[in-house]
Phi, psi and omega in degrees: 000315193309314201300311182293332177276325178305308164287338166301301172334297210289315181322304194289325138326333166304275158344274179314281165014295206287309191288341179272350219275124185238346109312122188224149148282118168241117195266149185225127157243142191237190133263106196296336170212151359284122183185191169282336215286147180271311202161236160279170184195127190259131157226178181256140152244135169260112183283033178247295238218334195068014149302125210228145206204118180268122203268308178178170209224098188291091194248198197074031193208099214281123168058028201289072199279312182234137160227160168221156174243145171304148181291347172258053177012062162252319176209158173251187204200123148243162159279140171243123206262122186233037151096220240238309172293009151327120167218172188238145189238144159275140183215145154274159185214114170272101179291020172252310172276340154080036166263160176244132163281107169294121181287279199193170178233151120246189170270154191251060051105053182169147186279137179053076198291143160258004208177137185206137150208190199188147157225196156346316167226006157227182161234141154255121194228147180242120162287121180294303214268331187278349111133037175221201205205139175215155191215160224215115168296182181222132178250142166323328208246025167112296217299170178258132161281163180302160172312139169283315196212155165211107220264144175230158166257153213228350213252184214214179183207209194219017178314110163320312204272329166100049179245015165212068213256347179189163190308134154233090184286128188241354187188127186239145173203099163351174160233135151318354181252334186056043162244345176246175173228126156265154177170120182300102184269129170299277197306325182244006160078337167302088166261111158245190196226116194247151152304125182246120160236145202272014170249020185273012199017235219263035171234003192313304194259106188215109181336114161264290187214180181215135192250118165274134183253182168344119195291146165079356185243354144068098164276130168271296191227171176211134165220146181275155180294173181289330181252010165099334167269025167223157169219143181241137190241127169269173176225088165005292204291294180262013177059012190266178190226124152265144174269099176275173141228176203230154189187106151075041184049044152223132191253164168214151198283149177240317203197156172199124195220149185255152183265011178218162176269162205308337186247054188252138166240341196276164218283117155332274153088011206303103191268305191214160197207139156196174198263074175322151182313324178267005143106343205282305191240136155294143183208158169217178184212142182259158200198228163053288197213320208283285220000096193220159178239100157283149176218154214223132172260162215247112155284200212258340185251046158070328177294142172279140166245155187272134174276299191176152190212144211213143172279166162268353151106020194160166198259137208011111186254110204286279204264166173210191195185134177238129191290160194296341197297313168122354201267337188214155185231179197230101167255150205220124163243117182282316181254348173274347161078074175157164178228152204257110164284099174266142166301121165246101182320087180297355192254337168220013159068035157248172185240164168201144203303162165252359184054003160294150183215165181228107195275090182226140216267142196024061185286107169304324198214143194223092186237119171286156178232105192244000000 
């Protein structure tokens, strides 16, 4: 009995603990050139205040643009996107000092890596300018093994501007089941969807299907609802989302609404998307002549309805980031050199500035380590 009340005790500290906890690390990846930027740059955020405290600074790791941290916050992966010298570096991470440690370098066996996630035995990275997607085993000890598969993409599109004269992988994503990898091709107008087995060595990734989407609008980035039966596709070119659902590594279409207004003529630019935790509302970010933030509430039959759309308040805005609490949201402007904290109504998902700011040079990528 004593044993059993003991685990209880300890759970329920636990419990508390977790609910009382108002500090986090917010890890930032940047472009170290041409720019201000040192490398990685660790802060503390207080989700009571939105307040920020910089803990440390990873340098020597050239263009460290996208990261992910492992779920047992021991260690993080950045890509480092250097043109035809691209690689993904390994780090260990001490979530107390919110220092990165150096691990291994390999090669990301494609130009310009954009995007990295990891689970438990891989990394996955989508190379932009090399049009392909590679996957990295995970070794006990953090470091990366050489690529196992390396998928390279071969098709083309029909973009005036000439960004899509050859494949560009803009985005490798889990499915809420974690039996698939989706991953956004730009260049080719293309999202597919592959069968994930993570011990398949060069068979880890194997074509299930392919969604040709709309010619000429280059899908970027995609996020699943919280419970896994909806999924939203940005479009680069034209900011629109198409709304899926989702089920058993299929998506099929619902909708499709746009992120600007009907008489904008100017460059787009469609950067990023993500989900508040309850599932209730949507946001994207525009980046080009726009630089702007929408915000969309998710109805119950998956489709968006429109909030409201806003500037962010700074110049090209990549990654954005809503803090665990949910009170605030975070935009990282690559060219205004800073990130911009906005207030969030968790009851009607609008935002407003908080004048709080974060002065960091050319920021990409914005990660809570929750």
């Amino acid at each position: 009995m004593k044993k059993y009340i003991g685990l209880f005790l300890m759970s329920l500290l636990s419990t508390i603990a977790t609910a009382q906890q108002t500090h986090y690390n917010l890890v930032i990846g940047t472009y170290t050139a041409p720019g201000k930027s040192e490398g990685i740059y660790t802060y503390d955020f207080d989700t009571n205040t939105g307040n920020t405290a910089l803990k440390n600074i990873t340098k020597g790791t050239a263009n460290p643009s996208y990261l992910a941290i492992s779920a047992d916050q021991k260690y993080a992966y950045a890509v480092n996107e250097t043109g035809e010298t691209s690689a993904v570096t390994a780090f260990k991470y001490d979530a107390i000092t919110g220092a990165l440690t150096f691990i291994n370098k390999v090669d990301s066996h494609g130009a310009d890596p954009c995007f990295i996630t990891v689970d438990e035995q891989n990394v996955i990275i989508a190379n932009y300018s090399g049009g392909s997607l590679a996957v990295f085993p995970r070794k006990t000890d953090g470091s990366l093994s050489e690529a196992v598969q390396v998928i390279q993409h071969a098709g083309k599109s029909i973009d005036p501007k000439g960004r899509q004269k050859s494949a560009h992988v803009h985005m490798v994503k889990f499915t809420p089941d974690h039996r698939y990898l989706v991953v956004n091709d730009l260049g080719e107008d293309q999202t597919y969807i592959y069968s994930y087995n993570k011990t398949g060595k060069d068979k880890t990734l194997v074509e299930k299907s392919i969604i040709k989407t709309n010619a000429g609008t280059g899908p970027r980035h995609i996020v699943f609802s919280p419970d896994g039966k909806f999924a939203y596709l940005v479009h680069e070119f034209n900011g629109r989302i198409t709304a899926f659902s989702y089920l058993n590594g299929h998506l099929n279409k619902l909708q499709e609404i746009g992120t600007t207004a009907k008489d904008f003529t100017g460059a787009i630019d469609a950067a990023d998307i993500h989900i508040s935790s309850d599932g209730k509302f949507l946001y994207e970010t525009n980046r080009g002549d726009a630089n702007s933030i929408s915000a969309f509430s998710i109805l119950p039959n998956g489709q968006l309805k429109w909030i409201e759309t806003l500037s962010t308040l700074g110049k090209g805005p990549r990654n954005f980031t809503i803090d665990p609490s949910g009170k605030f949201l975070l935009v990282g402007h690559q060219y205004t050199n800073n990130v911009v904290i906005f207030n969030r109504d968790v009851k009607t998902g609008k935002l407003t500035d908080s004048g709080k700011r974060i002065d960091v040079g050319a920021p990409v990528c914005l990660v809570f380590d929750k």
